[in-house]
C-alpha positions as CSV (number, residue, x, y, z in Angstrom):
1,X,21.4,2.3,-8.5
2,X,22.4,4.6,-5.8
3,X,26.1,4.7,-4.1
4,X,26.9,3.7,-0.9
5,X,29.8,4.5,1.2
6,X,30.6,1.9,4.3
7,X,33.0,0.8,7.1
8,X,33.7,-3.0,7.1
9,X,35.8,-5.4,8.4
10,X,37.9,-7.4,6.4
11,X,39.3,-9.4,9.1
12,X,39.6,-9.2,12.7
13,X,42.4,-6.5,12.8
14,X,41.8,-5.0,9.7
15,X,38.6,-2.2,8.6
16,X,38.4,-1.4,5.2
17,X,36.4,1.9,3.9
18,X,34.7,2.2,0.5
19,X,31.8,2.8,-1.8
20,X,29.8,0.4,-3.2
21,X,26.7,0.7,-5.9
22,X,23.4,-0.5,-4.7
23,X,19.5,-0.3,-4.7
24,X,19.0,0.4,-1.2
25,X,20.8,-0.1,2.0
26,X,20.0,-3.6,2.6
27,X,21.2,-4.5,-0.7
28,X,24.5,-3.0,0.2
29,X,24.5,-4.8,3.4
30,X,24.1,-8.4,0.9
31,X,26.7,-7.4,-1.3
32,X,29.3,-6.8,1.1
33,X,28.5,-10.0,3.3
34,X,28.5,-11.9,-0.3
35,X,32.4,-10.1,-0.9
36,X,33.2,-11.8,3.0
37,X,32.9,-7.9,4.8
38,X,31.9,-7.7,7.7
39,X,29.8,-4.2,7.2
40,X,30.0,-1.6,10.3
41,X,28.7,1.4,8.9
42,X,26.5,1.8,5.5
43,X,25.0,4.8,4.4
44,X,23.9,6.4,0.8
45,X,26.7,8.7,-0.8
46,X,26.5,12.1,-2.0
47,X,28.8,12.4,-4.8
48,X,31.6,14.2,-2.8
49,X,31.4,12.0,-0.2
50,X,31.2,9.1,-2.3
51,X,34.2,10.0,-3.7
52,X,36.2,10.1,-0.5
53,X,35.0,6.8,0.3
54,X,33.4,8.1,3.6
55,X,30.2,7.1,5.5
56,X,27.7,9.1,7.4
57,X,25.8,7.6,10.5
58,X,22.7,9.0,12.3
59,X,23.3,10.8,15.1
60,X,20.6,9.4,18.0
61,X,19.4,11.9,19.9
62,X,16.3,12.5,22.5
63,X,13.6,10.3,23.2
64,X,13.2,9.4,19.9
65,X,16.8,7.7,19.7
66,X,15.8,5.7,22.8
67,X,12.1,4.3,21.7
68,X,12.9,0.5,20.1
69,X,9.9,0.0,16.9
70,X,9.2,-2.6,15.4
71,X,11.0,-2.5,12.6
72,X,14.4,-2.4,15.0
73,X,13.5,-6.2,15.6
74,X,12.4,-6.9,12.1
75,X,15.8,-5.8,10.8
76,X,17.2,-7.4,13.6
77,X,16.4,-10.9,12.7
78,X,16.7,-10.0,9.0
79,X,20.4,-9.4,9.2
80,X,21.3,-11.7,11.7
81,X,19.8,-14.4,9.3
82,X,22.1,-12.8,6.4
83,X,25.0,-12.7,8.4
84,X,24.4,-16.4,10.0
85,X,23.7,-17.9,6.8
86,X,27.0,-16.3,5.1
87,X,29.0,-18.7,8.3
88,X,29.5,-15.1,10.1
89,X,30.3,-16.3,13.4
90,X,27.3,-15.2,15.8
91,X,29.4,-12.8,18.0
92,X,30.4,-10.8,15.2
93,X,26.8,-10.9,13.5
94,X,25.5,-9.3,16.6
95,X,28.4,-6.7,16.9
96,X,27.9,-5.4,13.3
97,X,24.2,-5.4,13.6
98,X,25.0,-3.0,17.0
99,X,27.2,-1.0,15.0
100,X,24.6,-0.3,12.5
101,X,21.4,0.1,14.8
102,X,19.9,3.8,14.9
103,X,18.0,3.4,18.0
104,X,20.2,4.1,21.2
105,X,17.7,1.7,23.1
106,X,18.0,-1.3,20.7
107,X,22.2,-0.3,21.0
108,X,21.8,-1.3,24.8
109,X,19.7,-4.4,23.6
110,X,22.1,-5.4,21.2
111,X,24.8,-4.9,23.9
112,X,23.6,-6.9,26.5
113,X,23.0,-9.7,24.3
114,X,26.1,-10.0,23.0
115,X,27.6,-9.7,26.4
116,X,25.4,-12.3,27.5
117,X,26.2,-14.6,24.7
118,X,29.8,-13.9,24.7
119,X,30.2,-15.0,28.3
120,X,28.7,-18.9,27.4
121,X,24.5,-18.1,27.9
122,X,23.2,-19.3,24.9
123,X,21.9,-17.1,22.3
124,X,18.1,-18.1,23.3
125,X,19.1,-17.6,26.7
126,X,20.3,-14.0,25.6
127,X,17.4,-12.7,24.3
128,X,14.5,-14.1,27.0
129,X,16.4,-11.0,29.0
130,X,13.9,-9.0,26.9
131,X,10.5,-11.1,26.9
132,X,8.8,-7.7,26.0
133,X,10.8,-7.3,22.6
134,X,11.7,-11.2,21.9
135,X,8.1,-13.0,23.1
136,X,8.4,-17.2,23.9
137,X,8.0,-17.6,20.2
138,X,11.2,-15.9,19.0
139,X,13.1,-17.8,22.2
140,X,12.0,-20.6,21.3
141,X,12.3,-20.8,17.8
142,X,15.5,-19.5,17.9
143,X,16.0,-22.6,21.0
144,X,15.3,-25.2,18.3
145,X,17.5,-23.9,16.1
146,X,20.3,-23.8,18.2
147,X,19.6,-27.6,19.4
148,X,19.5,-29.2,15.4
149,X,22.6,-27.1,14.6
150,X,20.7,-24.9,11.8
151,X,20.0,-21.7,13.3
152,X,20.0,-20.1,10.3
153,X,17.4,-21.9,8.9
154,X,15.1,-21.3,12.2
155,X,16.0,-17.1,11.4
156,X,14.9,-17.6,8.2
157,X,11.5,-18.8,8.7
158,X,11.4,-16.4,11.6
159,X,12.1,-13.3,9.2
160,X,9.5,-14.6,6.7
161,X,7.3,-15.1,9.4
162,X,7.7,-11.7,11.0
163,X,7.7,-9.9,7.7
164,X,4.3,-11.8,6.5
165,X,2.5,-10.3,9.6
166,X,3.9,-6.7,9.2
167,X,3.1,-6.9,5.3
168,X,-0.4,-8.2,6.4
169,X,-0.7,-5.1,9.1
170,X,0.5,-2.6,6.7
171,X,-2.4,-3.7,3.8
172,X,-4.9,-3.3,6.6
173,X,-3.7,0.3,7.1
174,X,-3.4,1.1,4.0
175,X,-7.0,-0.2,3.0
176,X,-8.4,1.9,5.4
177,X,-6.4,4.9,5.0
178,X,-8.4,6.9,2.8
179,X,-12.1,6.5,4.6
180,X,-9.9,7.2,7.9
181,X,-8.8,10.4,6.0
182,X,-12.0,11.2,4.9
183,X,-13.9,11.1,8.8
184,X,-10.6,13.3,9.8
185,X,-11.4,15.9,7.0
186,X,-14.7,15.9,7.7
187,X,-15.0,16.3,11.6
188,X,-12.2,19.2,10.8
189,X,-15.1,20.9,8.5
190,X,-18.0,20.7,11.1
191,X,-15.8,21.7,13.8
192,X,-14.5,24.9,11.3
193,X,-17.9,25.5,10.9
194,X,-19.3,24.9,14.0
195,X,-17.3,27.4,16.3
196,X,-15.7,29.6,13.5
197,X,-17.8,29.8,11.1
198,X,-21.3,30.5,12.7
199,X,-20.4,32.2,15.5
200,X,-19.5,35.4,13.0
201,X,-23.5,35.1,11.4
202,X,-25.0,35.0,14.8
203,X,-25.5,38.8,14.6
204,X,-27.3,38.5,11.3
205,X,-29.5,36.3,12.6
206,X,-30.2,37.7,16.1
207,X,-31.2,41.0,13.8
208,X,-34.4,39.0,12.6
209,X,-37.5,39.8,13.8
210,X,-38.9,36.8,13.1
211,X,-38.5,33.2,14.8
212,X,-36.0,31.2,13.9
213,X,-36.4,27.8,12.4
214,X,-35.5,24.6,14.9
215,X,-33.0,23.6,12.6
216,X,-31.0,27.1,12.7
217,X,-31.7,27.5,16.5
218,X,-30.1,24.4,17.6
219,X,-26.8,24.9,15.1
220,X,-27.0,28.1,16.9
221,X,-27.1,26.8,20.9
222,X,-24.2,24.4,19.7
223,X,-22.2,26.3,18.0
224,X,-22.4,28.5,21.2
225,X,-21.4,26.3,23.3
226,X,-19.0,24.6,21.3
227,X,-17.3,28.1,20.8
228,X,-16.7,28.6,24.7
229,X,-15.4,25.1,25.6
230,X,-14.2,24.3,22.5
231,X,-10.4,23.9,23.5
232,X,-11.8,21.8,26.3
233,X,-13.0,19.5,24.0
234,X,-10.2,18.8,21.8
235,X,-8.0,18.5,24.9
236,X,-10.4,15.8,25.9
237,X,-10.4,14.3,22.6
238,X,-6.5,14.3,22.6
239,X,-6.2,13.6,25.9
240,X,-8.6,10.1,25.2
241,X,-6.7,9.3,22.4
242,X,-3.4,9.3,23.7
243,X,-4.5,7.5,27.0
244,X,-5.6,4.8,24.3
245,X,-2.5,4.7,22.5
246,X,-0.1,4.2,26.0
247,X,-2.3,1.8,27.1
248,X,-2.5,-0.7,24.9
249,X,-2.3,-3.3,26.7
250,X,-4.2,-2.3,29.4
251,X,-7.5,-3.8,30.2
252,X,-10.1,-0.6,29.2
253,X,-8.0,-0.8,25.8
254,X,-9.0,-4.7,25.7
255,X,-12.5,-4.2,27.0
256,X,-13.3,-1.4,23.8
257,X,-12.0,-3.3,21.0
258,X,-12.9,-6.6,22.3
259,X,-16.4,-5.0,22.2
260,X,-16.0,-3.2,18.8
261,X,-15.3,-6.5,17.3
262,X,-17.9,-8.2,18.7
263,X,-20.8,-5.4,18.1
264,X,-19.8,-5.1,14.0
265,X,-20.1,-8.1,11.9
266,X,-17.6,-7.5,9.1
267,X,-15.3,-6.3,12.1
268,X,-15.6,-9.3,14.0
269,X,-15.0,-11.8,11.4
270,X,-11.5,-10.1,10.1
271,X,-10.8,-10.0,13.9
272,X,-11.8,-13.5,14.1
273,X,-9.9,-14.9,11.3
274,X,-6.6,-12.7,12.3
275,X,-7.0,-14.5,15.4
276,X,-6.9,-17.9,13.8
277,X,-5.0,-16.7,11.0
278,X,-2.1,-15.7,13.8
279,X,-2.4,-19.0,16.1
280,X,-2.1,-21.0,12.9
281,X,0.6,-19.5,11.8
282,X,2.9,-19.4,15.0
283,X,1.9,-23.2,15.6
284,X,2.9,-23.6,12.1
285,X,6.5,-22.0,12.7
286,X,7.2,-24.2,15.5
287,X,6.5,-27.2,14.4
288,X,8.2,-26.6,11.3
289,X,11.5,-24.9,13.0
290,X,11.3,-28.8,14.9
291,X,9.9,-27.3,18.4
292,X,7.6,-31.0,19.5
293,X,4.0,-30.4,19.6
294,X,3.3,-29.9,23.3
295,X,5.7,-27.4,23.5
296,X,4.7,-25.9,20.2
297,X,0.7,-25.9,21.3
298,X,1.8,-23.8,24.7
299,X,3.6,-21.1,23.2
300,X,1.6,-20.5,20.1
301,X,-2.0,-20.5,22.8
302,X,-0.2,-17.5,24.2
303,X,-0.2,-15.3,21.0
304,X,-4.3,-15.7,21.6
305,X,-6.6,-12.8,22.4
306,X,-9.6,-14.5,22.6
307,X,-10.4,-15.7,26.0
308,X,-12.7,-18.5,25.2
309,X,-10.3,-19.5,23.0
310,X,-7.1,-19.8,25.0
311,X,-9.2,-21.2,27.7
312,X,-10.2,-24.0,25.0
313,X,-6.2,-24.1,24.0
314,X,-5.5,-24.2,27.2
315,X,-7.9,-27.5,28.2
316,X,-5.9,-28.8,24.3
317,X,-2.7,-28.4,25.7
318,X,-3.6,-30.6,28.8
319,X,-5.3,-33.5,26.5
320,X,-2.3,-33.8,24.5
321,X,-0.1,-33.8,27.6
322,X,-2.0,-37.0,28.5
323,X,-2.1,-38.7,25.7
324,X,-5.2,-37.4,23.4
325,X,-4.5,-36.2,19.9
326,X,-4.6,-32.7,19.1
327,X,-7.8,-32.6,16.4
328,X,-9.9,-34.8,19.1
329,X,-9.1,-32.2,22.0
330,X,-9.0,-29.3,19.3
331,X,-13.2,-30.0,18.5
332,X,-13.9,-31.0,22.3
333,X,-12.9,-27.9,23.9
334,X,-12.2,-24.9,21.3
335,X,-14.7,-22.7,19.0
336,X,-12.6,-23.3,16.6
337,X,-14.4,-23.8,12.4
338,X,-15.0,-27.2,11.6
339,X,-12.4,-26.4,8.6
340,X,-9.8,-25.6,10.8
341,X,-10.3,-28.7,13.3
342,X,-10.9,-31.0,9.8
343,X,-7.6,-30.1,8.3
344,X,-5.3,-30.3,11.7
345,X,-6.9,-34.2,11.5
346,X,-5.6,-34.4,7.9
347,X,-2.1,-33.0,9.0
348,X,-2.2,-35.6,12.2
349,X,-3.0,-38.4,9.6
350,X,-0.5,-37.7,7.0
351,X,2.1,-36.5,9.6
352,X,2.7,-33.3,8.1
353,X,0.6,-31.1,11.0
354,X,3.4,-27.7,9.7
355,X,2.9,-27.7,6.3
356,X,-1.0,-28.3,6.7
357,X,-1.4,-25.5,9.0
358,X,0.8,-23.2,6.6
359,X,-2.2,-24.0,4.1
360,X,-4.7,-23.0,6.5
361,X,-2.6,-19.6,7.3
362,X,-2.9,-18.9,3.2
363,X,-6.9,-19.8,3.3
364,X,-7.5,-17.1,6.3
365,X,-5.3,-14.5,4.6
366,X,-7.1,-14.5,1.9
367,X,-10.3,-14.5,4.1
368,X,-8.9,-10.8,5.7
369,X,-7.7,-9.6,2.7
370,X,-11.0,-9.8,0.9
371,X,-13.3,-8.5,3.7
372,X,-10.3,-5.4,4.4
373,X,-11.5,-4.7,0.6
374,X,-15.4,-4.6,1.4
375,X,-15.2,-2.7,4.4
376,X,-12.7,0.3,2.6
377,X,-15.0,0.0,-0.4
378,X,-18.2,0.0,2.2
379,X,-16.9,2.5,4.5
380,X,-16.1,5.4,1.7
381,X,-19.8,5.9,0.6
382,X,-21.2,5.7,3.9
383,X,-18.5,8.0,5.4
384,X,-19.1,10.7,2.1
385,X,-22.7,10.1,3.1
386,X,-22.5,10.7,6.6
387,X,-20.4,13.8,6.1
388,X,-22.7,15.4,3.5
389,X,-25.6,14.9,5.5
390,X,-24.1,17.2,8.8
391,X,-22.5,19.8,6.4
392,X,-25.9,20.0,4.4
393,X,-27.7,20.1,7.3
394,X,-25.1,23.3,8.8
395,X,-25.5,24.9,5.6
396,X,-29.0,24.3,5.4
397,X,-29.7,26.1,8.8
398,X,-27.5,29.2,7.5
399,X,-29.8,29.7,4.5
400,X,-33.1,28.7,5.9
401,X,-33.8,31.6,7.8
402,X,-32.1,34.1,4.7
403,X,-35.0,32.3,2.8
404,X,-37.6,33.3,5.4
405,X,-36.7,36.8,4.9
406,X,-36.5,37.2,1.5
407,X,-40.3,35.6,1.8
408,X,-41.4,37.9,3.7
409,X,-40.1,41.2,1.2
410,X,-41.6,39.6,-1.2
């Protein structure tokens, strides 16, 4: 266990400074919210400082201090369920999360909310300032937990589902980190080779009397012209990717991966059962945090990608505004698998729609898991392949014309 020296309130009037022992910083955080301290400041001890009781907080500073990540709002709604559900009134919750948050942004977040709450909005209210950071889905959640007096309980299944789609993201990446390492390391060796490398033997070979082979020629145009433009091309390349990454959300973003998806087969069926995976799950949340159905089928169609599906959500929403049950619209107007649409009519039937759907979310999981496994295990051989091939064929057009000539001494 590691030490950890804090800043706490022990009552409204009164901060208290300490150390306390501790696997990490959340588990600090727990221990002092379980000892009725409100915690300010946490932060791990050296042994001198630990021994003056004293705490240490990041200074923000830049742009970095202003940029809000994801994990601001995952830790967020993590602590503001600890703090809820230890009867930690929801004013001071938010104020000791703000004294704690890194990010100078989220600070400003933080701030306005509480403001916002403290002057009689309601806490839902609060955070639909922000529809960017808190979507319909956290509002609304949050709404129904407000309304049946158990907020904590509607943070709680919030957290868990927030930290299930993180945990989910995070196995994607790391299932394709090597082969994504591997392409990187390789297109670094051809380009080494290409404009360093043979550019230096092109006075050997311009020497020879003879013709060169095809092979060594066209290595040889390339490499020439990659040599003079070469910084042009990897401002391009940089310049493309980081167009990509700021527009995320833009439509030529949407267009490429929308058509990557489609175009691969393994890709388009983890994208596909993410999709459903995702729409399950937020419908699931809802209805299980008490949000009614119609209200539950409109925000969860807007977590959708697909157009033809939220079209088909869309027409389902309307049905079951009029009167028509949610399987019966669901098979009339979606694409979505007959076990999908076959299990929502066993949840309508037994009244338990939630948990039914939560079953569903497992089934797809599983579904992505699995095929994120076959493609990393796919894409390693064909990438060492692939890579092989071009260096062999570089090296290949180095030591072709070598053999020529030691032909022709002989």
């Amino acid at each position: 266990m590691a030490q950890f020296s804090y800043k706490a309130k022990q009552s409204a009037d009164h901060t208290i400074e300490g150390v306390v022992e501790a696997d990490n910083q959340d588990d600090a955080f727990n221990k002092l919210v379980a000892q009725h301290l409100f915690p300010i400041l946490i932060a791990e001890a050296s042994a001198a400082a630990a021994a003056k009781g004293k705490s240490r907080k990041a200074k923000p500073g830049g742009w970095f201090s202003h940029r809000i990540r994801t994990r601001d709002i995952l830790l967020f709604i993590q602590k503001l369920q600890t703090l809820v559900g230890a009867r930690v009134k929801l004013l001071a919750g938010l104020m000791i999360i703000y004294e704690q948050a890194e990010s100078q942004g989220f600070k400003d977040v933080l701030l306005s909310i509480y403001n916002a709450t403290k002057e009689g909005k309601a806490f839902s209210e609060s955070l639909e300032k922000f529809p960017k950071l808190f979507p319909p889905l956290f509002t609304s959640i949050v709404k129904a937990g407000e309304t049946s007096g158990q907020l904590d309980r509607a943070l709680k299944q919030l957290n868990e589902y927030l930290q299930h789609q993180e945990s989910l993201k995070t196995k994607i990446g790391v299932a394709l980190a090597y082969p994504m390492l591997l392409l990187l390391v390789g297109l670094a060796s051809t380009f080494v080779l290409i404009s360093f490398v043979i550019p230096k033997l092109r006075p050997l070979f311009a020497g020879m009397d003879q013709q060169l082979p095809l092979i060594t020629r066209f290595i040889l145009n390339l490499s020439a012209f990659s040599n003079k433009t070469w910084y042009w091309l990897a401002a391009g390349i940089a310049g493309v990717a980081a167009l990509l990454y700021y527009k995320k959300g833009g439509q030529f973003y949407s267009a490429l991966t929308s058509t990557l998806k489609l175009r691969l087969p393994l890709i388009k069926r983890v994208a596909k059962n993410q999709e459903l995976a995702r729409f399950a799950s937020a419908l699931a949340l809802l209805l299980n945090s008490g949000v009614v159905a119609l209200k539950s089928i409109e925000i969860a169609t807007l977590t959708i990608e697909d157009p033809e599906l939220k079209k088909g959500m869309t027409q389902v929403y309307r049905d079951v505004a009029s009167g028509q049950s949610v399987s019966k619209s669901m098979e009339n107007h979606t694409n979505l698998p007959p076990f999908f649409t076959k299990m929502v009519v066993i949840g309508e039937e037994s009244g338990n729609l939630g948990e039914v759907l939560t079953e569903i979310v497992k089934s797809y999981n599983q579904q992505i898991e699995a095929d994120i496994t076959l493609i990393s295990s796919l894409l390693e051989p064909i990438l060492i392949l692939g890579i092989g091939l071009i260096l062999g064929t570089i090296v290949l057009s180095i030591l072709l014309p070598i053999f020529q000539i030691t032909q022709t001494v002989h």
